[in-house]
Backbone as CSV, one residue per row, in Angstrom:
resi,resn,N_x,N_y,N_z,CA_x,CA_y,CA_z,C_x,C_y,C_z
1,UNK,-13.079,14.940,-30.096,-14.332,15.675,-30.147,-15.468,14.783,-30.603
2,UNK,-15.301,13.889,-31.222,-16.769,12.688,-31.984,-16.606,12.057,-30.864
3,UNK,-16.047,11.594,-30.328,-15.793,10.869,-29.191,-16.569,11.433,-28.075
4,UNK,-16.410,12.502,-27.643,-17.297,13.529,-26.392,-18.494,13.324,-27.010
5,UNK,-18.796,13.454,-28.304,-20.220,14.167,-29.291,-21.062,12.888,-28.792
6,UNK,-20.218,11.400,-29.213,-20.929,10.402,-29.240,-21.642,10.371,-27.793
7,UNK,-20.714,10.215,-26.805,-21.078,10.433,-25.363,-21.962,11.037,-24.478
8,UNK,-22.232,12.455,-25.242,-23.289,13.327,-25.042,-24.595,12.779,-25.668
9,UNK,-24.601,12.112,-26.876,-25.941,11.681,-27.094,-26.019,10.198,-26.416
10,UNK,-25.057,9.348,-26.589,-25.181,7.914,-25.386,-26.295,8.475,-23.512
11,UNK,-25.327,9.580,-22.861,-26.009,10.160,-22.318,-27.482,10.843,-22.198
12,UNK,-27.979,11.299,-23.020,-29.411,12.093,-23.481,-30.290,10.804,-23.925
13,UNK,-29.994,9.910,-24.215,-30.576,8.839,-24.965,-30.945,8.110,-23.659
14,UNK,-29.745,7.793,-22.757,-29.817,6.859,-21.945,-31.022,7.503,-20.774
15,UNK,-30.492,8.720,-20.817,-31.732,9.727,-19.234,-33.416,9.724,-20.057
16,UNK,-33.587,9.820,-21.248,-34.751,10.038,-21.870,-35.522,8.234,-21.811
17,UNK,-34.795,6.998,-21.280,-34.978,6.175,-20.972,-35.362,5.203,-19.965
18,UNK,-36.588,4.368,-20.043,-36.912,3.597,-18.750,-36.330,2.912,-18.390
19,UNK,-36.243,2.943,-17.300,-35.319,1.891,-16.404,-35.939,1.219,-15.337
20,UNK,-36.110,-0.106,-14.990,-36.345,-0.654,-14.099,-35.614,-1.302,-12.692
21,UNK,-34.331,-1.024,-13.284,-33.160,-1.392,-12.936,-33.340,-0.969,-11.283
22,UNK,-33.198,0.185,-10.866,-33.723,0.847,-9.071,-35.231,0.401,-9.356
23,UNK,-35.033,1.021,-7.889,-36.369,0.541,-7.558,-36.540,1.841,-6.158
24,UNK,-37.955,2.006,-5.537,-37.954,2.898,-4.416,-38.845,2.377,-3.653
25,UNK,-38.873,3.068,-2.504,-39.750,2.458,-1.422,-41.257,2.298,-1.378
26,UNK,-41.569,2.399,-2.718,-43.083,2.269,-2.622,-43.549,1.194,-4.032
27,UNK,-42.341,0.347,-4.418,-42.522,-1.002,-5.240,-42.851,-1.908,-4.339
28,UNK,-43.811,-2.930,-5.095,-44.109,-4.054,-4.607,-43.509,-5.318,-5.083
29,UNK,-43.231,-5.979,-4.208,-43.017,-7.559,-5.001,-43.239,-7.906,-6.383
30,UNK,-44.672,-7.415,-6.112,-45.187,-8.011,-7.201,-44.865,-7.480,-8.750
31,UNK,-43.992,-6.020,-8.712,-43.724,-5.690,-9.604,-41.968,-5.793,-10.072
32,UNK,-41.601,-6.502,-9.078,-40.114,-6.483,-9.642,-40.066,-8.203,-10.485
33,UNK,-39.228,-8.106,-11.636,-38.843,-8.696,-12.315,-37.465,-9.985,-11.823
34,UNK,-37.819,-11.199,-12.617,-36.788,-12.138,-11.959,-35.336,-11.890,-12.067
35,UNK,-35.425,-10.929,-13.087,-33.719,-10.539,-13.377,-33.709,-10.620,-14.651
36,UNK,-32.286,-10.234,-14.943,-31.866,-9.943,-16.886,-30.655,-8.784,-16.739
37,UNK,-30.563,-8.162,-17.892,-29.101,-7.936,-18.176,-29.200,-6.220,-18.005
38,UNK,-28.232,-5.301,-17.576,-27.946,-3.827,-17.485,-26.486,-3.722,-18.349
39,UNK,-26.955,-2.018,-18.435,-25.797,-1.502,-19.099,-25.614,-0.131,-18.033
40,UNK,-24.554,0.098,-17.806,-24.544,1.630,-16.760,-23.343,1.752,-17.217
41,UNK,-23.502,3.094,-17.825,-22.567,3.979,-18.540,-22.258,5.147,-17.446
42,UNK,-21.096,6.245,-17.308,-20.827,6.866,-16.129,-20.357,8.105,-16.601
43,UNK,-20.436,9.368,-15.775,-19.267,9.800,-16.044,-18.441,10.556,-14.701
44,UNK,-17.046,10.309,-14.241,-16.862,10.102,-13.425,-15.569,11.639,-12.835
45,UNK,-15.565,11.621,-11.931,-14.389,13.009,-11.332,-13.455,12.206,-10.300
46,UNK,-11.764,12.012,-10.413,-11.456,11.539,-9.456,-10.449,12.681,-8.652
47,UNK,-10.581,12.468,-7.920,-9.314,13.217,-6.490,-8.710,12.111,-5.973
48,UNK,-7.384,12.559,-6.077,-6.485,11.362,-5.069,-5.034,11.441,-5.298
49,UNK,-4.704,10.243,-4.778,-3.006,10.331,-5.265,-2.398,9.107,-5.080
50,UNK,-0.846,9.016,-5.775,-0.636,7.535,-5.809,0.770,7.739,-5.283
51,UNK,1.018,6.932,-4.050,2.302,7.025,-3.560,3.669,6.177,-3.876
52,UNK,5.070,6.633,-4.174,5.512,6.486,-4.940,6.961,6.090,-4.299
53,UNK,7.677,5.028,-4.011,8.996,4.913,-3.782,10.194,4.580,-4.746
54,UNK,10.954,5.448,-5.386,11.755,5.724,-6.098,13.000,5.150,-5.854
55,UNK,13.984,4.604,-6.461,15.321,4.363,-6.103,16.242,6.015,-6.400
56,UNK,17.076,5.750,-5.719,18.121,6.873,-5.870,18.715,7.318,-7.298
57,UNK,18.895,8.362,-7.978,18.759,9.542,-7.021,17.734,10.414,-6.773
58,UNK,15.862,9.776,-7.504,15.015,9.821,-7.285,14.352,9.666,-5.743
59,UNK,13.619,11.101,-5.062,12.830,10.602,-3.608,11.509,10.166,-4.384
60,UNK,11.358,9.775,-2.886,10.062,9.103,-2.646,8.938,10.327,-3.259
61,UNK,7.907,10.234,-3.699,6.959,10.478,-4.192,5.546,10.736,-3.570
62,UNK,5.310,11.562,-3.374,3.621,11.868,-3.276,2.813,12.371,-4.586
63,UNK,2.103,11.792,-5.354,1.999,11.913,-6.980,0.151,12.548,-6.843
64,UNK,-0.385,13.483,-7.297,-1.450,14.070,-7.177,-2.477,13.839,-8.354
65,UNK,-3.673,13.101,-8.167,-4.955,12.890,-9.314,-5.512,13.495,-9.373
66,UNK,-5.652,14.108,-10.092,-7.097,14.926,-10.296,-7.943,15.109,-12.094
67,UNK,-9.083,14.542,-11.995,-9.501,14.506,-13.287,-10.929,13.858,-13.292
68,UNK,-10.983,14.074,-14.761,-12.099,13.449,-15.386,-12.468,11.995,-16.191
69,UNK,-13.252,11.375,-15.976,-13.268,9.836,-16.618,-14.220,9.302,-17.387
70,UNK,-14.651,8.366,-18.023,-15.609,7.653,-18.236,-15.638,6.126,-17.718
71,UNK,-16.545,5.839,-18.093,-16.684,3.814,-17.212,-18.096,3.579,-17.586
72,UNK,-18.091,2.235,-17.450,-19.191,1.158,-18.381,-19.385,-0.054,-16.950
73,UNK,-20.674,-0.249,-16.875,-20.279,-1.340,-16.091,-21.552,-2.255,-16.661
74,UNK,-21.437,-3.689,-16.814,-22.483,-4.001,-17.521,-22.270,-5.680,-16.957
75,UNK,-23.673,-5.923,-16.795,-23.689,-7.214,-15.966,-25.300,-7.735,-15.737
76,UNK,-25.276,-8.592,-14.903,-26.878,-9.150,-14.611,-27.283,-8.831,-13.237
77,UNK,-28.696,-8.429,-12.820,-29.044,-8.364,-11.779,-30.544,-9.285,-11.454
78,UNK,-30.665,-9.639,-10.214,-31.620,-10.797,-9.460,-32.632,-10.110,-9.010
79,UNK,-33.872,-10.198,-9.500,-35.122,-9.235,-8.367,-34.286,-7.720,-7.995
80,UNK,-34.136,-6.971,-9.237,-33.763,-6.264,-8.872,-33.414,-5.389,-7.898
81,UNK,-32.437,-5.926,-7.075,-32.071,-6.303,-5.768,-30.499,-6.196,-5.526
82,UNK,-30.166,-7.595,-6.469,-28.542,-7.751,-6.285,-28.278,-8.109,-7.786
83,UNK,-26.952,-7.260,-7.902,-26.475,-7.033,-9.213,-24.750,-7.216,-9.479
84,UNK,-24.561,-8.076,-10.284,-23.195,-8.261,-10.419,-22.794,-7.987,-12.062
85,UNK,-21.641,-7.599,-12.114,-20.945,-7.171,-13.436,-19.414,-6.703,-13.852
86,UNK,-18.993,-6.483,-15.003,-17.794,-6.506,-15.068,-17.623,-4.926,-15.095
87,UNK,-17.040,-4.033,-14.529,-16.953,-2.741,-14.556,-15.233,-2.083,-14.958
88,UNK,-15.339,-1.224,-15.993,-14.203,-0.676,-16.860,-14.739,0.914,-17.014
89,UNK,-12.952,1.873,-16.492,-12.667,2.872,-16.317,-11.617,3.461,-17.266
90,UNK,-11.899,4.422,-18.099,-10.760,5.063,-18.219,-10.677,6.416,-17.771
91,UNK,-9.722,7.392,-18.110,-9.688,8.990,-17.382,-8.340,9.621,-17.833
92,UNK,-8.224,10.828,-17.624,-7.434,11.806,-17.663,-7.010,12.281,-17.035
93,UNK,-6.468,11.601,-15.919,-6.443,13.072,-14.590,-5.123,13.725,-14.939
94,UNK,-4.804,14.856,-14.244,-3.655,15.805,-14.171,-2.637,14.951,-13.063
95,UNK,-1.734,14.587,-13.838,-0.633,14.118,-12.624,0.472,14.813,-11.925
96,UNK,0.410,15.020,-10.827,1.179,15.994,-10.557,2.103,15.918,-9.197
97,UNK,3.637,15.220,-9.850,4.869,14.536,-9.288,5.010,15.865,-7.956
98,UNK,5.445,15.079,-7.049,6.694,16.352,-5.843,7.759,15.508,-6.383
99,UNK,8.497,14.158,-6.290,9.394,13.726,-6.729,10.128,14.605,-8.022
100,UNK,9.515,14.571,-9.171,9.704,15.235,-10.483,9.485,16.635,-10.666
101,UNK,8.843,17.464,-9.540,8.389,18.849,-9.275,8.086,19.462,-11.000
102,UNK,6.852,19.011,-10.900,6.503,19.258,-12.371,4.658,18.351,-12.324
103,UNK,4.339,18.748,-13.399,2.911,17.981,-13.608,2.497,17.835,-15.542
104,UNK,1.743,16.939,-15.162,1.407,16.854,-16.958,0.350,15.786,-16.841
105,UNK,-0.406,15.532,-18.207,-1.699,14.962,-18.231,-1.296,13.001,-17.748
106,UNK,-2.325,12.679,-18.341,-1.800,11.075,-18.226,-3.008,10.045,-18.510
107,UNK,-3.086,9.111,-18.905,-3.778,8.052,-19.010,-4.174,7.121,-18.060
108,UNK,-5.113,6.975,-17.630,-5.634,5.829,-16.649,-6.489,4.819,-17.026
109,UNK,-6.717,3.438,-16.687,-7.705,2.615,-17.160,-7.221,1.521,-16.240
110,UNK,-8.783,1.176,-15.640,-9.274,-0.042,-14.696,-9.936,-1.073,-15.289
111,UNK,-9.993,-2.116,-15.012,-10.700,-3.107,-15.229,-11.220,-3.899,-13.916
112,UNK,-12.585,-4.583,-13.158,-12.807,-5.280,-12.319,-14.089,-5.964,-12.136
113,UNK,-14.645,-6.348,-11.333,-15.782,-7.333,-11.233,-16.563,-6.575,-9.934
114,UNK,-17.175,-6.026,-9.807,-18.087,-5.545,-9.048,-19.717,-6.082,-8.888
115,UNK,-20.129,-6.566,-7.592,-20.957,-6.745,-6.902,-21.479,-6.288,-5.873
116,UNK,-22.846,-5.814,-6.084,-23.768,-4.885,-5.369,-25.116,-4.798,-5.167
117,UNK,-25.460,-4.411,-4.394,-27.141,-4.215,-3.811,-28.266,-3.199,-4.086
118,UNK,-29.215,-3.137,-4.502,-30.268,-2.088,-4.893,-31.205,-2.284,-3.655
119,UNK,-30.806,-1.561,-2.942,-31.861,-1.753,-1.707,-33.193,-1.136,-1.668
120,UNK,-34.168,-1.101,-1.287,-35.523,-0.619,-1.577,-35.848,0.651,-0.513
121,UNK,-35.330,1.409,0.445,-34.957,2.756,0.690,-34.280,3.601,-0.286
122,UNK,-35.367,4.514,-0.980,-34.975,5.733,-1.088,-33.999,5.563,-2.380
123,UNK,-33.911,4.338,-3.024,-32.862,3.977,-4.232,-31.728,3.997,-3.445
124,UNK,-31.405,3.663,-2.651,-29.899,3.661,-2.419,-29.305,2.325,-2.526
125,UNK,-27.901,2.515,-3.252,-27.387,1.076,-3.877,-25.857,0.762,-3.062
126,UNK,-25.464,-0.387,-3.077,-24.191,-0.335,-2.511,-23.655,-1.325,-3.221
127,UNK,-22.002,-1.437,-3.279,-21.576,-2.071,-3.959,-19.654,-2.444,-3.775
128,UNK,-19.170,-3.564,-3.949,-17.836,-3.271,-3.779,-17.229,-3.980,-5.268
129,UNK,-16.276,-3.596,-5.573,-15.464,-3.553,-6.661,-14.370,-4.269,-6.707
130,UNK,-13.993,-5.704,-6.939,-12.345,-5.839,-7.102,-11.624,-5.636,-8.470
131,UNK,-10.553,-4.947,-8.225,-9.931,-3.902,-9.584,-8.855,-5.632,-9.878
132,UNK,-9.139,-5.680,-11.202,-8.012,-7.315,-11.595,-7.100,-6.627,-12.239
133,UNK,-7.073,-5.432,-12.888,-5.687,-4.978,-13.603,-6.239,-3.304,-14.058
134,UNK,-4.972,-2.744,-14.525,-4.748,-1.367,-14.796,-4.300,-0.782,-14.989
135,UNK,-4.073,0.475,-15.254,-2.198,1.221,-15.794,-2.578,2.714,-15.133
136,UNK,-1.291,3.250,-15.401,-1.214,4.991,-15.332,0.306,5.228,-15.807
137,UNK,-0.246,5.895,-16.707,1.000,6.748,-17.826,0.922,8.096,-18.192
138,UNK,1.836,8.547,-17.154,1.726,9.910,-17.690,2.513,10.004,-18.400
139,UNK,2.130,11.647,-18.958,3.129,12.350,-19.464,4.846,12.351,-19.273
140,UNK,5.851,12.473,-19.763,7.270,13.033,-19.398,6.980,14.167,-18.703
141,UNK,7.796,13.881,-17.728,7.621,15.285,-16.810,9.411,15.326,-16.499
142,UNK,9.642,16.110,-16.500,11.410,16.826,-16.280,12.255,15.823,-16.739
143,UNK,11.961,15.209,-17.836,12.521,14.223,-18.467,12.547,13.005,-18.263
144,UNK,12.035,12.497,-16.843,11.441,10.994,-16.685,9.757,11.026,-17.028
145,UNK,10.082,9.867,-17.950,8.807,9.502,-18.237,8.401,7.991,-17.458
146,UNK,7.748,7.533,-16.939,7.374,6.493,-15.973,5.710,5.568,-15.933
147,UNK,5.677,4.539,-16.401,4.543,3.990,-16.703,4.015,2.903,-15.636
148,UNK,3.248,3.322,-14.808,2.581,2.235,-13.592,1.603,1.064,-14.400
149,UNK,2.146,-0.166,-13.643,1.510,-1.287,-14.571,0.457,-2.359,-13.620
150,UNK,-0.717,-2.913,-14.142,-0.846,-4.464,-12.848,-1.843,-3.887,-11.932
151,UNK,-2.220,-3.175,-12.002,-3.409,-2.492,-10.597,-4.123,-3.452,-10.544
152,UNK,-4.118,-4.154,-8.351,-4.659,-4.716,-7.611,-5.384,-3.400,-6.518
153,UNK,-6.465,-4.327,-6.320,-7.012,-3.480,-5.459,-8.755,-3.673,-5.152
154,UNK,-9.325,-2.817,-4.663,-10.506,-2.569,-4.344,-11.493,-1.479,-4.498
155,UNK,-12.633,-0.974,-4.465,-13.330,0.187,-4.698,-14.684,-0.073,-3.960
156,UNK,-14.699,0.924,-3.346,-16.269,0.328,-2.901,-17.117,1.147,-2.457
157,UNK,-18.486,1.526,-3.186,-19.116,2.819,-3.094,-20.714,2.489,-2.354
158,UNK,-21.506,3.496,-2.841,-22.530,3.975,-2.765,-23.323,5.025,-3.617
159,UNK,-24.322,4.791,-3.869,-25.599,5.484,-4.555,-26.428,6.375,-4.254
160,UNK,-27.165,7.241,-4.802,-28.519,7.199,-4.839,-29.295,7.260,-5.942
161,UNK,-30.512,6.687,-6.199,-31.008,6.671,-7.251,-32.059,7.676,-7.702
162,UNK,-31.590,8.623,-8.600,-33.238,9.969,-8.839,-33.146,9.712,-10.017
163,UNK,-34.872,9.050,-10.263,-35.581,9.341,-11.614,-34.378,8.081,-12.382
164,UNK,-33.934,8.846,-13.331,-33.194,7.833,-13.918,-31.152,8.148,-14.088
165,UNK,-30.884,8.508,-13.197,-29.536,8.993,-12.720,-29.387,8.660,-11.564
166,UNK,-27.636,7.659,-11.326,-27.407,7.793,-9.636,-25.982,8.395,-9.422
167,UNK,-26.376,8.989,-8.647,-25.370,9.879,-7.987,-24.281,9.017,-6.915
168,UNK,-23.532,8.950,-7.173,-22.262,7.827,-6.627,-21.146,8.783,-6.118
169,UNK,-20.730,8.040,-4.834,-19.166,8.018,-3.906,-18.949,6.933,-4.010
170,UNK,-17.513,6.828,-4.629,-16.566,5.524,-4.331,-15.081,5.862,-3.302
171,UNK,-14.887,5.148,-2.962,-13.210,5.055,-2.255,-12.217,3.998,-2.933
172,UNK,-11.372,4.431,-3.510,-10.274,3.214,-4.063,-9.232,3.040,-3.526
173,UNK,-8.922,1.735,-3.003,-7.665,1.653,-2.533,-6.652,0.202,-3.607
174,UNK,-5.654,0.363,-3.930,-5.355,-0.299,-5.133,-3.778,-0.193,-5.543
175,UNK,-3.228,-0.851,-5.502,-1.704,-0.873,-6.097,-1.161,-1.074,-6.927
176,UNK,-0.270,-0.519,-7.779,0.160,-0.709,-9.467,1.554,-1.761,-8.984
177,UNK,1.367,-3.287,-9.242,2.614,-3.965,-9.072,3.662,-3.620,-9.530
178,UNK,3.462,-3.085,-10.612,5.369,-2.658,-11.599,4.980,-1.788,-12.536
179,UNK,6.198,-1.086,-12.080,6.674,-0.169,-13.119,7.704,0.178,-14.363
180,UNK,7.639,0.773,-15.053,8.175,1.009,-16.085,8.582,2.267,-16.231
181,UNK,9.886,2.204,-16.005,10.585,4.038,-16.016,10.970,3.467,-17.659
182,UNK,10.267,4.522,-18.676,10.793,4.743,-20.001,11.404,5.192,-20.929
183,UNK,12.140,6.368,-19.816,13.281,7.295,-20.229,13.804,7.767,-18.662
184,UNK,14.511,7.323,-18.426,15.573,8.383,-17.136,16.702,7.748,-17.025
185,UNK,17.533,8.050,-18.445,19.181,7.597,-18.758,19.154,6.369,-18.150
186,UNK,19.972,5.784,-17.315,20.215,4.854,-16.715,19.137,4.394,-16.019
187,UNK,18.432,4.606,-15.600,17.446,4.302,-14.703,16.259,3.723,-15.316
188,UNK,16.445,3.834,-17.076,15.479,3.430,-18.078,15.151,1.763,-17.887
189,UNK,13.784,1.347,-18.462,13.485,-0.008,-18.409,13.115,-0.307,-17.379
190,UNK,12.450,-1.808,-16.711,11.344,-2.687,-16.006,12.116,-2.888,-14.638
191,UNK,12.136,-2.142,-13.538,12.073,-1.653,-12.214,11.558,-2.854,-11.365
192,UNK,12.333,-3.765,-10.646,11.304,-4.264,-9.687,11.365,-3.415,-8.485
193,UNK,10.509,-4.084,-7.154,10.480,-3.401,-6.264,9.881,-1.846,-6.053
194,UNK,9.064,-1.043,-6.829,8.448,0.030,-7.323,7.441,-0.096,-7.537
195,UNK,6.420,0.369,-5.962,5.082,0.233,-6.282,4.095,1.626,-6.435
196,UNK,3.567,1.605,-6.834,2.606,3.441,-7.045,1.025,2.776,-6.235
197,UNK,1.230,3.036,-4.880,-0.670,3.070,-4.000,-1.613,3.891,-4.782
198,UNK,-2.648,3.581,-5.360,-3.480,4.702,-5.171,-4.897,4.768,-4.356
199,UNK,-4.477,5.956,-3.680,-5.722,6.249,-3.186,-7.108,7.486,-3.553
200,UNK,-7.684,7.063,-3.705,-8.771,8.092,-4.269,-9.811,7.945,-4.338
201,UNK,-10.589,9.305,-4.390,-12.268,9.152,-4.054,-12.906,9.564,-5.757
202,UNK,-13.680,9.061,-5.918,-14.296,9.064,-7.219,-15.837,9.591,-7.116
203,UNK,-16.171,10.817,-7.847,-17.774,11.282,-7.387,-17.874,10.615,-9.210
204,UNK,-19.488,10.196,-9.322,-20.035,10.011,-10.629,-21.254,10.165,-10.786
205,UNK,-21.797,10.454,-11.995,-22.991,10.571,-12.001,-23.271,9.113,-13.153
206,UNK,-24.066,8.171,-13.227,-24.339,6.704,-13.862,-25.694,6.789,-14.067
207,UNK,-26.224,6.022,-15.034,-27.244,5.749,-15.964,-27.561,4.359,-15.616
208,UNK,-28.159,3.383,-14.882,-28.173,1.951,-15.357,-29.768,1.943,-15.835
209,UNK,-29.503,1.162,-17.213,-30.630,1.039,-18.028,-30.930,-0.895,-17.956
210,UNK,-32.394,-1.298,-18.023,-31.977,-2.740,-17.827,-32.393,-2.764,-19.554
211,UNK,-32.012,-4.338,-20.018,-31.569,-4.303,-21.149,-32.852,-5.790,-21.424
C-alpha cells in the first residue's frame, strides 16, 4: 500500500509537470533543444500468454497473462527526436496454466535497452525494445510450482503524445531460456530443454519528463 501511495503521487507530480521531451507539429527548429537526459515512469496492462513444453507426465502448455505492471525507462534523447535508454518492467499478472488446470498470481520483471523516435506529427513516437533478461514465477498451482528464467526477446511499440501523457501499444515477442520446476516430486530442480514463449500485447499510459 506505501508502495501504490508513493506511485500515485510520483504520478500527479510527474502530469502537473513540463516536459519538453514530445514535441507536435507546430514546433520549430528553433525551439528544440540539443539533447539531455529523461525519466518515463509507466503504468502498464498486459494480455498474453507464454507457451509451454513440458516433459512427461506433464502436457504441453498454453499459460494465460493477464495483469497489471509498472516500468521506468530512463535514458538520453538528441533534438528531441531520437531517444535511447535502458527500460525495466515489473507486474502481476494472473497466470493461468491448461497444463496445471488451475491459476494463481505471479511475478514478472524485464530488463532491456530500447531505442526510439519522437516524430513531429501529432506526438507520435516509435520505438523498439531488446529484452537482455527476465523471470516469471508464479504461484504453486496443483502442487507444481515452476520458475521461468533468462528472457530473450523483443518489444516494439508506439505512442501518442497528449499534453503531458503518452498513450502506448507494445507487442512482445520473447523467450524464457530455462526453467526451474521447484517442487513436482521428481521432476523438481533445473530442467534443460524447457522453454516458456511469451507473447503479449502491453497497453500503457507513460509520463516522459526531460531532466
Amino acid at each position: 500500500m506505501i508502495f501504490k501511495n508513493k506511485l500515485i503521487i510520483v504520478a500527479v507530480a510527474v502530469l502537473c509537470s513540463p516536459s519538453v521531451f514530445a514535441q507536435d507539429s507546430t514546433d520549430s527548429s528553433s525551439d528544440l533543444k540539443p539533447g539531455g537526459m529523461f525519466i518515463e515512469p509507466m503504468l502498464t496492462y498486459q494480455t498474453g500468454d507464454v507457451n509451454v513444453s513440458y516433459p512427461a507426465p506433464l502436457n504441453d502448455s498454453k499459460e494465460d497473462l493477464k495483469g497489471f505492471g509498472l516500468g521506468l525507462r530512463f535514458g538520453v534523447h538528441v533534438w528531441e527526436s531520437l531517444f535511447l535508454g535502458a527500460d525495466g518492467r515489473f507486474a502481476k499478472p494472473n497466470y493461468d496454466s491448461s497444463a496445471l488446470n488451475g491459476d494463481g498470481s505471479s511475478d514478472s520483471y524485464d530488463a532491456g535497452v530500447t531505442l526510439g523516435v519522437q516524430t513531429p506529427l501529432y506526438g507520435i513516437r516509435v520505438w523498439g525494445t531488446y529484452i537482455l533478461t527476465g523471470g516469471l514465477n508464479p504461484e504453486e498451482i496443483s502442487g507444481v510450482d515452476v520458475k521461468f528464467n533468462d528472457l530473450k526477446g523483443y518489444r516494439i511499440g508506439a505512442g501518442i503524445y497528449v499534453k503531458s501523457v503518452s498513450i502506448n501499444l507494445e507487442y512482445q515477442d520473447a523467450t524464457y531460456d530455462s526453467t526451474t520446476i521447484e517442487n513436482a516430486g521428481p521432476l523438481s530442480g533445473n530442467l534443460d530443454g524447457i522453454e516458456g514463449r511469451n507473447k503479449s500485447y502491453i497497453v500503457s499510459l507513460s509520463f516522459p519528463v526531460t531532466l
